[in-house]
N, C-alpha and C positions, 0 to 999 in steps of 0.2 A: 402736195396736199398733205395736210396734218389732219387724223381724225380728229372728230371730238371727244372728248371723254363718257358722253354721253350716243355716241350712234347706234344705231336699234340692230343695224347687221352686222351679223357675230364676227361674218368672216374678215370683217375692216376691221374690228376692236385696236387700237392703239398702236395704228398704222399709219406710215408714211409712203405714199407714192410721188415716184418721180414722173410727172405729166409729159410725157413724149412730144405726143400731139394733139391739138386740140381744135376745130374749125367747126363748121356748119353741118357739116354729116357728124358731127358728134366727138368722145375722147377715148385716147389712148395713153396706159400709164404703165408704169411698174412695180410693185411693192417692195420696197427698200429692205424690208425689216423680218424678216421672214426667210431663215435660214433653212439651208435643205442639205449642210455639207462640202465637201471639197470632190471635186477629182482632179487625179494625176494628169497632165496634159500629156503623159505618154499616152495614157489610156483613151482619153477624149479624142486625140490622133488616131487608133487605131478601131475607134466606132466610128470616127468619120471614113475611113478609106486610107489615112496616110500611112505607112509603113517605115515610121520614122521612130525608132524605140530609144534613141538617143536625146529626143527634149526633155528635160528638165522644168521641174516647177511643176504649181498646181493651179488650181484656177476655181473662184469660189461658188458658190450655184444657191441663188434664191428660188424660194417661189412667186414670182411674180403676180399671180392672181389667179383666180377660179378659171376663168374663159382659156380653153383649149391649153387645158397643163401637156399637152406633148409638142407643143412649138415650144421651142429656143430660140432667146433672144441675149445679144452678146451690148453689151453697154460701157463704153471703154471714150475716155477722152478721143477729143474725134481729129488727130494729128495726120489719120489715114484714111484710105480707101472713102473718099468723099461721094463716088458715086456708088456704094453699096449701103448708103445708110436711109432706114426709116425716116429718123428724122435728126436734127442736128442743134441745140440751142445751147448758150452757154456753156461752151465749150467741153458738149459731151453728145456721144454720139450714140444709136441702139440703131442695130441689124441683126435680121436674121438671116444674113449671107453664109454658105457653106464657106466661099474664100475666105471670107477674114476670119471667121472660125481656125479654120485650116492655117492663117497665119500666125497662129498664136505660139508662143515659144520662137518663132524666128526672127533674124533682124529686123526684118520692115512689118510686122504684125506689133498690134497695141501692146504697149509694155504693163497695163494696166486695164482690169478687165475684170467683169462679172456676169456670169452667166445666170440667166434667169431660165424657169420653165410657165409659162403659161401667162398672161396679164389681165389688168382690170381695163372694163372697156362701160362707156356711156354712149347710148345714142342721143341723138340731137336733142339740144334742153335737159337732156338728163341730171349729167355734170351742174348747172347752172340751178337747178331747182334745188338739190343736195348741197349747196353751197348756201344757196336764200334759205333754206331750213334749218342751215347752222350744223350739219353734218363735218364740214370739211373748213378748214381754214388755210387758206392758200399762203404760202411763204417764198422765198427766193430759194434758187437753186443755191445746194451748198455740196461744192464738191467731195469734202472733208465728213458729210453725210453717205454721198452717193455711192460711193467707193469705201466706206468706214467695214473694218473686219469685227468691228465690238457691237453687237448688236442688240446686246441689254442698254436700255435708254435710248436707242434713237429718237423713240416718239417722243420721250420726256424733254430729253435735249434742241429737237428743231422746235419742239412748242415754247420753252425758256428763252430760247435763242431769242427769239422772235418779239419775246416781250408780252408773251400769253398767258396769262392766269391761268394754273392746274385748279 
């Protein structure tokens, strides 16, 4: 979802989410664009429980949305752990599994990976009425967005992409 240039809520302003999932009880997304920083994956290791101070790397952290900012959600090309994922489409996957967490930095853990805190969420019809009102304009997944460390222009960039008048 690409906002519109014009949406009345502050907290979407020129934002892009990636829609997880979406069915009859209503949607689940993530806010692409909305950076909150890095941490160390030794350190993310050792507030999980692992006592493993030898991983290397970091690992990047959005804020995904207003609703319940102290759940983590881990969003990583979906190569693994197929039964630990929320949901699964275009070859990208979001869980909030302590395991795949915990496999982060190792062999069989996502080599690629973004951590969110908190998401945007619609109950039934919600998503659907914010779309007929011209709120939101729906695009294709694009990996090269989902996963992008450059986060000045996202919203500009999927809306051009797409063939949208700013």
């Amino acid at each position: 979802l690409v906002a519109s240039p014009d949406i009345l809520d502050p907290r979407f302003t020129k934002t892009v989410i990636y829609i997880c999932r979406h069915n009859y009880s209503g949607a689940f997304g993530l806010v692409l664009n909305r950076p909150a920083g890095k941490i160390e994956l030794s350190k993310l290791m050792n507030s999980l429980g692992v006592k493993n101070t030898d991983i290397k790397g970091e690992v990047q952290i959005r804020l995904g949305g207003p609703v319940e900012v102290e759940l983590g959600f881990l969003m990583y090309p979906d190569e693994a752990f197929k039964d630990e994922q929320i949901c699964n489409s275009d070859g990208v996957a979001v869980t909030n599994s302590e395991k795949v967490m915990k496999s982060l930095g190792s062999a069989d853990g996502p080599k690629k990976a973004v951590l969110f805190f908190g998401y945007t969420g619609w109950g039934p019809g919600q998503l659907e009425s914010e779309i007929a009102r011209k709120d939101w304009v729906t695009v294709p997944t694009d990996q090269s967005i989902l996963f992008d460390r450059n986060f000045k222009g996202v919203w500009k960039r999927a809306r051009t992409r797409y063939g949208i008048e700013l």
